[in-house]
PyMOL Python script that loads the backbone (N, CA, C, O; Angstrom):
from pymol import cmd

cmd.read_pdbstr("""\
ATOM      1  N   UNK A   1     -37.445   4.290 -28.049  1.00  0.00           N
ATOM      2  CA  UNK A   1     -36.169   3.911 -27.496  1.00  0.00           C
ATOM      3  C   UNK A   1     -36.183   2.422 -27.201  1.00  0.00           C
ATOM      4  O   UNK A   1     -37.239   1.891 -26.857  1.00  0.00           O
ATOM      5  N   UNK A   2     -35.022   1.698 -27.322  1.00  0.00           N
ATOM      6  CA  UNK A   2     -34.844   0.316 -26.771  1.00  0.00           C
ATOM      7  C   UNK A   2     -34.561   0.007 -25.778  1.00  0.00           C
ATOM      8  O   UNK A   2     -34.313   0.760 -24.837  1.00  0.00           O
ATOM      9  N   UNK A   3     -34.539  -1.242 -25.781  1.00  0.00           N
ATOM     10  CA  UNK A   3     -34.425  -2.015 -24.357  1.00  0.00           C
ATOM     11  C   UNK A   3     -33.275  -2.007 -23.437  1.00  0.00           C
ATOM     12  O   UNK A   3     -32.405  -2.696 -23.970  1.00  0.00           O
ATOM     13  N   UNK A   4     -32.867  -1.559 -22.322  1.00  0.00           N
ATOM     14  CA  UNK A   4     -31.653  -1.238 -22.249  1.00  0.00           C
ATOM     15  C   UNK A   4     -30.689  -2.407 -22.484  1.00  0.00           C
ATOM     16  O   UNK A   4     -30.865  -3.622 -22.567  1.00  0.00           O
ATOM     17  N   UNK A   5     -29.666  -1.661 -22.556  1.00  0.00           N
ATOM     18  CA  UNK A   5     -28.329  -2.288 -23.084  1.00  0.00           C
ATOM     19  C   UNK A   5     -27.862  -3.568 -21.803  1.00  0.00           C
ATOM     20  O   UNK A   5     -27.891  -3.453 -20.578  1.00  0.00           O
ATOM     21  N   UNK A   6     -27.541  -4.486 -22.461  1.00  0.00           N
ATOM     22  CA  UNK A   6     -26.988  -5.471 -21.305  1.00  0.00           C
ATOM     23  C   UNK A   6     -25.776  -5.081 -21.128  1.00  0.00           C
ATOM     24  O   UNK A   6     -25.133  -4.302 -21.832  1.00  0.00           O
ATOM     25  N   UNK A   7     -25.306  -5.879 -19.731  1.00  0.00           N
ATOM     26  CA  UNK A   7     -24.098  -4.807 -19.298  1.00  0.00           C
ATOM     27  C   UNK A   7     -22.848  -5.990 -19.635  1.00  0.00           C
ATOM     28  O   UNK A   7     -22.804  -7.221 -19.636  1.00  0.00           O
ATOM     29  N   UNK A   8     -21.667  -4.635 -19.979  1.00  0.00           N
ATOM     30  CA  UNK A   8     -20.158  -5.580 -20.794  1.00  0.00           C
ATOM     31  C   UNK A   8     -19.373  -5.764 -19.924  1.00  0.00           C
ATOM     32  O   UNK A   8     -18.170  -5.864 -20.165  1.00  0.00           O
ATOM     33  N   UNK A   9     -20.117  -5.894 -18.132  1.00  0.00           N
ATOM     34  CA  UNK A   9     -18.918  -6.214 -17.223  1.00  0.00           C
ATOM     35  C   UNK A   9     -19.318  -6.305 -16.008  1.00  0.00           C
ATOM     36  O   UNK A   9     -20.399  -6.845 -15.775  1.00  0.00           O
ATOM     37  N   UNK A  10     -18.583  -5.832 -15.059  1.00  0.00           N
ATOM     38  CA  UNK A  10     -18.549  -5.362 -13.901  1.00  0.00           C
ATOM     39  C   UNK A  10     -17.455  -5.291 -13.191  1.00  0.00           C
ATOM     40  O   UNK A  10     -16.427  -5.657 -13.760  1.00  0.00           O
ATOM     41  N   UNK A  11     -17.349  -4.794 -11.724  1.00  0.00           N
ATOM     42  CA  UNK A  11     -15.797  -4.436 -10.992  1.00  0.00           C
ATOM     43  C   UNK A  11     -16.087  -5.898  -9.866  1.00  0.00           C
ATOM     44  O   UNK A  11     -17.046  -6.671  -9.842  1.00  0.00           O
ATOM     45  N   UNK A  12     -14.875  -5.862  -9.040  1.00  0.00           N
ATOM     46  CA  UNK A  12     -14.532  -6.375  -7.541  1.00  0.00           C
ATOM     47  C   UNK A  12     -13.899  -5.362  -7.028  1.00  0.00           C
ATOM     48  O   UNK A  12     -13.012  -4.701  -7.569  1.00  0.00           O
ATOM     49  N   UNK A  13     -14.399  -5.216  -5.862  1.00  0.00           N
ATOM     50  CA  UNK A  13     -14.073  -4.060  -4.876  1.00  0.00           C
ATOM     51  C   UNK A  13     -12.774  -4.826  -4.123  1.00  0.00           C
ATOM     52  O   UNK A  13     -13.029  -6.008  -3.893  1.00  0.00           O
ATOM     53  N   UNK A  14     -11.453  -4.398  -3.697  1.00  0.00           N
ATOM     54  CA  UNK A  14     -10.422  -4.942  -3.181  1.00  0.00           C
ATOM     55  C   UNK A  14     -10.829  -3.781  -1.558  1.00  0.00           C
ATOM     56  O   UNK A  14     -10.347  -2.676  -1.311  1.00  0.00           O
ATOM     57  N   UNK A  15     -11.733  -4.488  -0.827  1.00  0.00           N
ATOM     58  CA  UNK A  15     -12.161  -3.261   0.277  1.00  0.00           C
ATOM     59  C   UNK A  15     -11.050  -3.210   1.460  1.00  0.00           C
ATOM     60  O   UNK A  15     -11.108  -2.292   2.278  1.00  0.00           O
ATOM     61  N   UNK A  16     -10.029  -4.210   1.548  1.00  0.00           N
ATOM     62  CA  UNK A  16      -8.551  -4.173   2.159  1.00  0.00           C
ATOM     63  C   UNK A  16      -7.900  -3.114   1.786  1.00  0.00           C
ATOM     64  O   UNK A  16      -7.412  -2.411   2.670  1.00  0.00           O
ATOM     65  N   UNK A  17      -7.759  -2.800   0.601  1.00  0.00           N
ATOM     66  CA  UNK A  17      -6.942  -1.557   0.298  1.00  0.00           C
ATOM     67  C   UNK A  17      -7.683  -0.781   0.450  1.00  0.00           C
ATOM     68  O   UNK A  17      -7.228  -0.128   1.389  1.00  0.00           O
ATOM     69  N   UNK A  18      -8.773  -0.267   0.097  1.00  0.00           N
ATOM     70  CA  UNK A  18      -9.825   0.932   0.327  1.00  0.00           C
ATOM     71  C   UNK A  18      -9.562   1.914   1.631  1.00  0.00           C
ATOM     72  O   UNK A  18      -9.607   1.540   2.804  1.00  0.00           O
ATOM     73  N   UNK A  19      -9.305   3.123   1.211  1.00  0.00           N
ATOM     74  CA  UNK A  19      -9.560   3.865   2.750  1.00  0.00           C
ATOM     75  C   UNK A  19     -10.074   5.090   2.388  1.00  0.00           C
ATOM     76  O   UNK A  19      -9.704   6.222   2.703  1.00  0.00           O
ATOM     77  N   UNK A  20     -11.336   4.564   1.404  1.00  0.00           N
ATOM     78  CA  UNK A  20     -12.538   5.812   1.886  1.00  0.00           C
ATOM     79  C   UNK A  20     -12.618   6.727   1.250  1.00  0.00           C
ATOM     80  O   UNK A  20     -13.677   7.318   1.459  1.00  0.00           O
ATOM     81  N   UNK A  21     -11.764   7.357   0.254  1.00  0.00           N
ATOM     82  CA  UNK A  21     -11.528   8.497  -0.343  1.00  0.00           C
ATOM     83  C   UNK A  21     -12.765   9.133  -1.274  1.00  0.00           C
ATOM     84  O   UNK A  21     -12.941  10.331  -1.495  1.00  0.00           O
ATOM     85  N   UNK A  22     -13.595   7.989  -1.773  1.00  0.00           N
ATOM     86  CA  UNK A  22     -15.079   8.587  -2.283  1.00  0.00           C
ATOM     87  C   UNK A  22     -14.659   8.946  -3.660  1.00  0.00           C
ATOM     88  O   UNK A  22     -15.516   9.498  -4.351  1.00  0.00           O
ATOM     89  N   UNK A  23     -13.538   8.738  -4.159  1.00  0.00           N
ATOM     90  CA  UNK A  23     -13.185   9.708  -5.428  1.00  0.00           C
ATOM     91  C   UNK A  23     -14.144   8.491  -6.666  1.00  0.00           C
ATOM     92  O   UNK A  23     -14.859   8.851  -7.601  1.00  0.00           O
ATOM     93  N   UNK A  24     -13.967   7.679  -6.427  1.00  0.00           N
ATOM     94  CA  UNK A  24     -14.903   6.407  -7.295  1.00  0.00           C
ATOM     95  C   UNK A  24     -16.216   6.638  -7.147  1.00  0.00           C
ATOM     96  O   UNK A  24     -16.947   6.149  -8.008  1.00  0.00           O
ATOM     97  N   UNK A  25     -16.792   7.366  -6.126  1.00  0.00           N
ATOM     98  CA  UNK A  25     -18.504   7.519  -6.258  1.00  0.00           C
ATOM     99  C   UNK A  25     -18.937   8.313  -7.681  1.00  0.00           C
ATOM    100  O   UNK A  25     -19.445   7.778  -8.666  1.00  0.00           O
ATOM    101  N   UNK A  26     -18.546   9.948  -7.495  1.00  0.00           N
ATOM    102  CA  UNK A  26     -19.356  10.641  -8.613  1.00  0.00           C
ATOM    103  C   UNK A  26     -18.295   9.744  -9.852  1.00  0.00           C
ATOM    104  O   UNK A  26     -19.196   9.374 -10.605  1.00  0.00           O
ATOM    105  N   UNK A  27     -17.074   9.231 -10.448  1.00  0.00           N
ATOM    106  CA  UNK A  27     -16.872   9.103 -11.607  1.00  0.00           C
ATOM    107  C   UNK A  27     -17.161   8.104 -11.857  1.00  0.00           C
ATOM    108  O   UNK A  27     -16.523   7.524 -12.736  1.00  0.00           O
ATOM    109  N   UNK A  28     -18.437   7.337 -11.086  1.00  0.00           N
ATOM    110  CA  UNK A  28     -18.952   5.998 -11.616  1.00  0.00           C
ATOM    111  C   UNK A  28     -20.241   6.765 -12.820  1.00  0.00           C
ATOM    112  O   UNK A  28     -20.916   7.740 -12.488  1.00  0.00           O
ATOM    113  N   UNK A  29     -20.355   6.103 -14.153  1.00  0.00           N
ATOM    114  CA  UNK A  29     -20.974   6.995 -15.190  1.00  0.00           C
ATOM    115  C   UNK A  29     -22.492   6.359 -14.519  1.00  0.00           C
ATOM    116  O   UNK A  29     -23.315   7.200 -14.159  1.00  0.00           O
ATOM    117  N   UNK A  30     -22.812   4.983 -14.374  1.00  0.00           N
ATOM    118  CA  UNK A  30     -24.121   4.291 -14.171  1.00  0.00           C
ATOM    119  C   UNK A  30     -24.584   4.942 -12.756  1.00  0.00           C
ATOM    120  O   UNK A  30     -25.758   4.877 -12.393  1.00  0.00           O
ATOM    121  N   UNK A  31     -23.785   5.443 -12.146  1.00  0.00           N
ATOM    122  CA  UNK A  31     -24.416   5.924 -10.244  1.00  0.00           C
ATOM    123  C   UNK A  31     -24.704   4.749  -9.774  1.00  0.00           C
ATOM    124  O   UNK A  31     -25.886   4.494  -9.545  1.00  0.00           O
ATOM    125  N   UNK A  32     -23.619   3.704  -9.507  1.00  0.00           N
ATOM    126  CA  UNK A  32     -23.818   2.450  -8.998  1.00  0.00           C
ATOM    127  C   UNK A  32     -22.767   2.010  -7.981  1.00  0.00           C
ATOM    128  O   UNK A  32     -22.498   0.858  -7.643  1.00  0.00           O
ATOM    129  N   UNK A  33     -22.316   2.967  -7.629  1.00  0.00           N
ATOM    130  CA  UNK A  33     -21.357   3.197  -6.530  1.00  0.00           C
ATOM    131  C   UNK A  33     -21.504   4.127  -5.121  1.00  0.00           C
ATOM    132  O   UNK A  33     -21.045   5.269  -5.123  1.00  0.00           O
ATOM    133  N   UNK A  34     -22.123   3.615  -4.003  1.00  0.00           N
ATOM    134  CA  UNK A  34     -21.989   4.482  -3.416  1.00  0.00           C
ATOM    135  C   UNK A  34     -21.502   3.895  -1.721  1.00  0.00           C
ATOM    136  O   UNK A  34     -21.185   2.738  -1.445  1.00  0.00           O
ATOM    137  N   UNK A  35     -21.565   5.067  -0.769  1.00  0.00           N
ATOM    138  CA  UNK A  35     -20.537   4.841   0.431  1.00  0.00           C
ATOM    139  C   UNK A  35     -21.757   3.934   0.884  1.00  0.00           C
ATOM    140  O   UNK A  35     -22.960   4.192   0.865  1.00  0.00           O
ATOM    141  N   UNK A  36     -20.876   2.438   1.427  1.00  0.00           N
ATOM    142  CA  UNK A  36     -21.723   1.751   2.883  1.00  0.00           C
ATOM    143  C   UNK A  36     -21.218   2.495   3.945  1.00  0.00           C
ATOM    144  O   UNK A  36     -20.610   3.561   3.845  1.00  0.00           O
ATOM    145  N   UNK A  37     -21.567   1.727   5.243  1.00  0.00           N
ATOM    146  CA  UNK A  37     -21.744   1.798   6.428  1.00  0.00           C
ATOM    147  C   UNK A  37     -20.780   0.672   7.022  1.00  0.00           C
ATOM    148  O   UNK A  37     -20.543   0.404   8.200  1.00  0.00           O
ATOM    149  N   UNK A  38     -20.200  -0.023   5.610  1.00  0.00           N
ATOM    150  CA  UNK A  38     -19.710  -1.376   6.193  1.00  0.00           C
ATOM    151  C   UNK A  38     -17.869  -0.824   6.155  1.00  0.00           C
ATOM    152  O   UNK A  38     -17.544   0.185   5.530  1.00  0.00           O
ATOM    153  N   UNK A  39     -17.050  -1.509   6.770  1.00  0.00           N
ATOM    154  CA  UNK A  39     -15.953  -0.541   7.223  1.00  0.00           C
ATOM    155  C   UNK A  39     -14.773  -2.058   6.633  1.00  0.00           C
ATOM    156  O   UNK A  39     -15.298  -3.157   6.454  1.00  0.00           O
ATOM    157  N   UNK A  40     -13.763  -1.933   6.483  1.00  0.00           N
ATOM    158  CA  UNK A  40     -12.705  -3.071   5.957  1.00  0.00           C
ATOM    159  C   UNK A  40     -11.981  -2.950   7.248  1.00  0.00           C
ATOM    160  O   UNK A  40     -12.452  -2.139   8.045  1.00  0.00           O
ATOM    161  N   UNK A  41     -10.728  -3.732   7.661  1.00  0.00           N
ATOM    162  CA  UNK A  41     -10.053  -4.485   8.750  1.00  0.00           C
ATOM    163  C   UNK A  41      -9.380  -2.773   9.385  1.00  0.00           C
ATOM    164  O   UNK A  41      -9.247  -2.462  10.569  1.00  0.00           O
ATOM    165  N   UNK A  42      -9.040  -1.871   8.109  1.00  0.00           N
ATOM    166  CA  UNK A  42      -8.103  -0.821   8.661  1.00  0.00           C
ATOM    167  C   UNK A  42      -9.392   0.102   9.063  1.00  0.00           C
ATOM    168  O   UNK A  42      -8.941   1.170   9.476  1.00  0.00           O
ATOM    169  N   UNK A  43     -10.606   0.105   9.096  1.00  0.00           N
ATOM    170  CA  UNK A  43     -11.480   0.813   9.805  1.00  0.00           C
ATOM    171  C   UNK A  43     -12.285   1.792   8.757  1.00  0.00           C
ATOM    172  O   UNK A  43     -13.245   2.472   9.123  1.00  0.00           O
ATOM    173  N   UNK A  44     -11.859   1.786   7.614  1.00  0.00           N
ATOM    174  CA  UNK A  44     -12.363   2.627   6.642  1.00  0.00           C
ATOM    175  C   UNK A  44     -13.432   2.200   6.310  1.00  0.00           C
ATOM    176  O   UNK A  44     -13.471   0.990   6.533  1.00  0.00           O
ATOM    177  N   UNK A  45     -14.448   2.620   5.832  1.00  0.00           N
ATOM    178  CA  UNK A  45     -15.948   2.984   5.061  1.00  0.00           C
ATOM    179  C   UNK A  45     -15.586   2.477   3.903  1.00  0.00           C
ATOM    180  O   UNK A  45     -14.583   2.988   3.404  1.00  0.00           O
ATOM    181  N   UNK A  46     -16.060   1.692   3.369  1.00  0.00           N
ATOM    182  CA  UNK A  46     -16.051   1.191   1.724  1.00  0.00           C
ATOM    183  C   UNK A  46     -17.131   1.386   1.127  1.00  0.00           C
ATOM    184  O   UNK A  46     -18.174   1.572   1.754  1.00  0.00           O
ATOM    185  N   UNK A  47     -17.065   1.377  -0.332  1.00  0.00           N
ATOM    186  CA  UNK A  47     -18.233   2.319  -0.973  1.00  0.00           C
ATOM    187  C   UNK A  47     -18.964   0.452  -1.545  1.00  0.00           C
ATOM    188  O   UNK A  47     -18.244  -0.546  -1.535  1.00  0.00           O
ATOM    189  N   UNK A  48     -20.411   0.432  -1.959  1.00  0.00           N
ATOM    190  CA  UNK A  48     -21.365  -0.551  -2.349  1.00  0.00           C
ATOM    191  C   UNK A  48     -21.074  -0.525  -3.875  1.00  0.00           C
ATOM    192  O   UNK A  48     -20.595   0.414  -4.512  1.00  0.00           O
ATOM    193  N   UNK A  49     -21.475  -1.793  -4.350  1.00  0.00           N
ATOM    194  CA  UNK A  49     -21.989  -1.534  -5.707  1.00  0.00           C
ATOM    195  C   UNK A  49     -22.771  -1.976  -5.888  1.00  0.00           C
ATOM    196  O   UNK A  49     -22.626  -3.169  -5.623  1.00  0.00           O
ATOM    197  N   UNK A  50     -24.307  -1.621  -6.467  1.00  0.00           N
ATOM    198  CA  UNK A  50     -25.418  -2.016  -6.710  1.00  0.00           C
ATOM    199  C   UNK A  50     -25.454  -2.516  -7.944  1.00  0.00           C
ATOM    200  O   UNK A  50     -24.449  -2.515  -8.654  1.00  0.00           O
ATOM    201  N   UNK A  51     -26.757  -3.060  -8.388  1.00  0.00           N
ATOM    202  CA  UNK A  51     -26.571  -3.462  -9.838  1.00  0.00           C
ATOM    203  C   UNK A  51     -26.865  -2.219 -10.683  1.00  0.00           C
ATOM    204  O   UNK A  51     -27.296  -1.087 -10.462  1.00  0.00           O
ATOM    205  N   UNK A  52     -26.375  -3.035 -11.924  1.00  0.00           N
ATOM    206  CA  UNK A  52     -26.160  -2.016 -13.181  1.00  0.00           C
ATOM    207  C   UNK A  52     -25.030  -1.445 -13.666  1.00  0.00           C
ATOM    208  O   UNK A  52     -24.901  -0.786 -14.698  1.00  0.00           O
ATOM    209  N   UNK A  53     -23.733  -1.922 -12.363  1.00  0.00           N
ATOM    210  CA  UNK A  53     -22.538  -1.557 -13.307  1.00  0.00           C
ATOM    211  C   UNK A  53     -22.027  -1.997 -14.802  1.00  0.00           C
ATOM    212  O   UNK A  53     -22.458  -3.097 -15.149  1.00  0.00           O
ATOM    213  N   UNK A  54     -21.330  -1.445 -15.578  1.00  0.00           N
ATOM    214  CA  UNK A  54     -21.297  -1.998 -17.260  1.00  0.00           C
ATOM    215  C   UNK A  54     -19.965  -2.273 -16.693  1.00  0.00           C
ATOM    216  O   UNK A  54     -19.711  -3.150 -17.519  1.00  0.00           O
ATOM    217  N   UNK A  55     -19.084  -2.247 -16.082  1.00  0.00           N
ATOM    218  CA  UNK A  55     -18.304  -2.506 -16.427  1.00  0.00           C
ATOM    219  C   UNK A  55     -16.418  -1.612 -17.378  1.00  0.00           C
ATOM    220  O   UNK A  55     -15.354  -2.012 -17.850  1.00  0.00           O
ATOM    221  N   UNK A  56     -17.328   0.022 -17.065  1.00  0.00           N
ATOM    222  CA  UNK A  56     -16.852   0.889 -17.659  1.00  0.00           C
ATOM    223  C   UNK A  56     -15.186   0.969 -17.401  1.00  0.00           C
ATOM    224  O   UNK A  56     -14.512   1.010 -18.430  1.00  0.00           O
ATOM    225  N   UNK A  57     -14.599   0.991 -16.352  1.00  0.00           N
ATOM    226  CA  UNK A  57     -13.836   1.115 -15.561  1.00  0.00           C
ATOM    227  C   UNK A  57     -13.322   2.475 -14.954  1.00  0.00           C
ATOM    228  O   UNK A  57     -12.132   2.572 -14.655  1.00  0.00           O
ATOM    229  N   UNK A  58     -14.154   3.484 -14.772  1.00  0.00           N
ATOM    230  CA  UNK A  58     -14.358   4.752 -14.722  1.00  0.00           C
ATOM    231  C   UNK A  58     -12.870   4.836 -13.125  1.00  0.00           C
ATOM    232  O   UNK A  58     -11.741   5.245 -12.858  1.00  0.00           O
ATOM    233  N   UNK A  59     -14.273   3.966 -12.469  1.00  0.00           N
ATOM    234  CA  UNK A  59     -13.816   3.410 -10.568  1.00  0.00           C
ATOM    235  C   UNK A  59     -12.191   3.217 -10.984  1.00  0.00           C
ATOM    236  O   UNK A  59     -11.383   3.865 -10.318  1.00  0.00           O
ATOM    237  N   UNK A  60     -11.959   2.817 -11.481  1.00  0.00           N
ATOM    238  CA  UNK A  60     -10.529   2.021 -11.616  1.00  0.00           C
ATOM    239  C   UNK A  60      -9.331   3.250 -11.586  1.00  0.00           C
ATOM    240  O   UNK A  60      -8.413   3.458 -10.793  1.00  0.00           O
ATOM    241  N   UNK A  61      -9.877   4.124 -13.109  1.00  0.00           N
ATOM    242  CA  UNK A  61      -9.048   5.005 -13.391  1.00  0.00           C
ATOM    243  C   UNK A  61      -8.928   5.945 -12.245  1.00  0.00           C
ATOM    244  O   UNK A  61      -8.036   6.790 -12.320  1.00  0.00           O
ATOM    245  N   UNK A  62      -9.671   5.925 -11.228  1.00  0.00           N
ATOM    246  CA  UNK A  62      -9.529   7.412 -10.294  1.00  0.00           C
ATOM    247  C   UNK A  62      -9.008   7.351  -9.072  1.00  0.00           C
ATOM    248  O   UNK A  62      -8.437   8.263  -8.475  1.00  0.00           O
ATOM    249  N   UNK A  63      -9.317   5.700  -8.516  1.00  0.00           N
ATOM    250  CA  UNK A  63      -9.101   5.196  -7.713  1.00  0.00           C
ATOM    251  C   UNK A  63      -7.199   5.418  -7.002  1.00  0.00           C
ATOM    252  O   UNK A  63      -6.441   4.543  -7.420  1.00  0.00           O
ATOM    253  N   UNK A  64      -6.775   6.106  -6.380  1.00  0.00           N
ATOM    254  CA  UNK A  64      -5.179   5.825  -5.762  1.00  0.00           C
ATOM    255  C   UNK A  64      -5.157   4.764  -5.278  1.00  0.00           C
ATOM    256  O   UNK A  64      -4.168   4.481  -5.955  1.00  0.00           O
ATOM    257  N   UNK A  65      -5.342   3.778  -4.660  1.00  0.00           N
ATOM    258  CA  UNK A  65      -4.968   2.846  -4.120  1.00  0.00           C
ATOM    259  C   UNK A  65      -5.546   1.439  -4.699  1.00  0.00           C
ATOM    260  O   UNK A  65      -5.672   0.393  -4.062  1.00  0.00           O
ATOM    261  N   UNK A  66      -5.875   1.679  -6.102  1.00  0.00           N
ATOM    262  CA  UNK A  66      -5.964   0.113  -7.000  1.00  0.00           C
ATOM    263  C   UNK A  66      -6.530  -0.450  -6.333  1.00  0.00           C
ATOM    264  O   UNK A  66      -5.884  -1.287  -5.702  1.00  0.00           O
ATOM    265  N   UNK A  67      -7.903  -0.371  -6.075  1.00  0.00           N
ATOM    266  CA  UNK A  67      -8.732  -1.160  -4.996  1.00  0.00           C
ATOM    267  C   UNK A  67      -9.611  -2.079  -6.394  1.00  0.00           C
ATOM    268  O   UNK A  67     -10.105  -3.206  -6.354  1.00  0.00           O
ATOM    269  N   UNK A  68      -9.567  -1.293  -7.315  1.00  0.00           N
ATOM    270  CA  UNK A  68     -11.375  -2.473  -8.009  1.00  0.00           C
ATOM    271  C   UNK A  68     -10.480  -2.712  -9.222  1.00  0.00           C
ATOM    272  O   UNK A  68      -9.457  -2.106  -9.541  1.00  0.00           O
ATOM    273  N   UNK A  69     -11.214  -3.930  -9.944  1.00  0.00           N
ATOM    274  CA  UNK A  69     -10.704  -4.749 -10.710  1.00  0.00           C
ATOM    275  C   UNK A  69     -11.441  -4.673 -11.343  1.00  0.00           C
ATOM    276  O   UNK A  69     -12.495  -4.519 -10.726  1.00  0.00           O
ATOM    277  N   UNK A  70     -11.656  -4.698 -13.065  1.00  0.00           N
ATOM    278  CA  UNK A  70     -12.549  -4.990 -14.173  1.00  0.00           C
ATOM    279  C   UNK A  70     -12.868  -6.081 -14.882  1.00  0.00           C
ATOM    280  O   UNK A  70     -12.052  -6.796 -15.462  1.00  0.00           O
ATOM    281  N   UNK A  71     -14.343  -6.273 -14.845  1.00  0.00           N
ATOM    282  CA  UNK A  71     -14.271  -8.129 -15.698  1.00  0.00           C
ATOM    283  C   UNK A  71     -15.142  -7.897 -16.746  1.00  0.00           C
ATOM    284  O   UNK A  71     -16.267  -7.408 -16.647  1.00  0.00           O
ATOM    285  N   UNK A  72     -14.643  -8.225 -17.648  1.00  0.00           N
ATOM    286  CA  UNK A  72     -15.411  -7.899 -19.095  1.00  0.00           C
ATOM    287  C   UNK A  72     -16.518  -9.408 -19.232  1.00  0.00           C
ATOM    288  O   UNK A  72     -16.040 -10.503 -18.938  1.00  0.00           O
ATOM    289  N   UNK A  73     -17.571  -9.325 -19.568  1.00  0.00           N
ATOM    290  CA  UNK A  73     -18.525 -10.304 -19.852  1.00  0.00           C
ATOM    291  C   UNK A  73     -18.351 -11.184 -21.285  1.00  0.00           C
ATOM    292  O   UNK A  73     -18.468 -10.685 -22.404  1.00  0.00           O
ATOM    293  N   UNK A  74     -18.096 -12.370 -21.052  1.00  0.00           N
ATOM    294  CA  UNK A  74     -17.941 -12.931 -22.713  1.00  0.00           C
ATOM    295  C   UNK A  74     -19.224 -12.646 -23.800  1.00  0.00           C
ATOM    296  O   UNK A  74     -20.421 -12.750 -23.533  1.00  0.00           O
ATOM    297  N   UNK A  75     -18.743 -12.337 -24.836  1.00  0.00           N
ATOM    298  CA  UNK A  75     -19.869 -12.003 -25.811  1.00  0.00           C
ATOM    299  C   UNK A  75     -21.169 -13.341 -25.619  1.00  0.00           C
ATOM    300  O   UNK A  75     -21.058 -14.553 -25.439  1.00  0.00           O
ATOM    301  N   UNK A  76     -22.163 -12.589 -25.735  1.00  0.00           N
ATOM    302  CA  UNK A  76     -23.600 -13.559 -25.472  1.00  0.00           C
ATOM    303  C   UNK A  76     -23.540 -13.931 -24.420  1.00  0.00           C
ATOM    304  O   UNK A  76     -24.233 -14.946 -24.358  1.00  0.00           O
ATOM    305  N   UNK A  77     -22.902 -13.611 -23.061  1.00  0.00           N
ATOM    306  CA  UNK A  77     -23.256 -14.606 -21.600  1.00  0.00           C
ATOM    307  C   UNK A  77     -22.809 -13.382 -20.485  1.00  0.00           C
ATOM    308  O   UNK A  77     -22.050 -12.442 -20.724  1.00  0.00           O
ATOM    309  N   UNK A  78     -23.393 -13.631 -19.411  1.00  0.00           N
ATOM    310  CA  UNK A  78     -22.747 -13.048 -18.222  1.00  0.00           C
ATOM    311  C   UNK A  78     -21.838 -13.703 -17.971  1.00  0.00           C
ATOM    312  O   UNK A  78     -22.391 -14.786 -17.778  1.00  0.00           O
ATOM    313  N   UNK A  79     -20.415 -13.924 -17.765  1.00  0.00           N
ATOM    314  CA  UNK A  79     -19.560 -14.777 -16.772  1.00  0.00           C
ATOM    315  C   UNK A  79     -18.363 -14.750 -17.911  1.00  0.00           C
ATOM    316  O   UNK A  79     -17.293 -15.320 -17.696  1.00  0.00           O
TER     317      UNK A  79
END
""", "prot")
cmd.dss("prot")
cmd.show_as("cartoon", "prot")
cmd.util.cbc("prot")
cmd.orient("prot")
């Protein structure tokens, strides 16, 4: 098997809108989403993202309240 795959992205968490719903944890495909401890202005729990997201936009599609944003990586570079 090869080397793993470099990743074609990643999200921004909008943790202002966030209130907690968890529905973005299991339909993240990498398991690179999960609940902090850290809370946004309206008091809600916002979920982490660790490394290794690709960039899928899994989070995005499930999400009700349009909290994360998708950034595709330019071919050959992070950024």
């Amino acid at each position: 098997m090869s080397a793993a795959t470099p990743p074609r992205g990643t999200v921004r968490l909008a943790a202002d809108r966030c209130k907690g719903c968890e529905l973005c944890i299991p339909a993240c495909p990498p398991a690179v989403l999960s609940m902090s401890d850290q809370r946004n202005v309206q008091g809600f729990r916002v979920p982490a993202l660790r490394t290794g997201c690709t960039g899928c936009g899994a989070c995005l599609l499930v999400c009700p309240d349009f909290c994360f944003e998708v950034y595709r990586f330019e071919e050959g570079g992070n950024a």
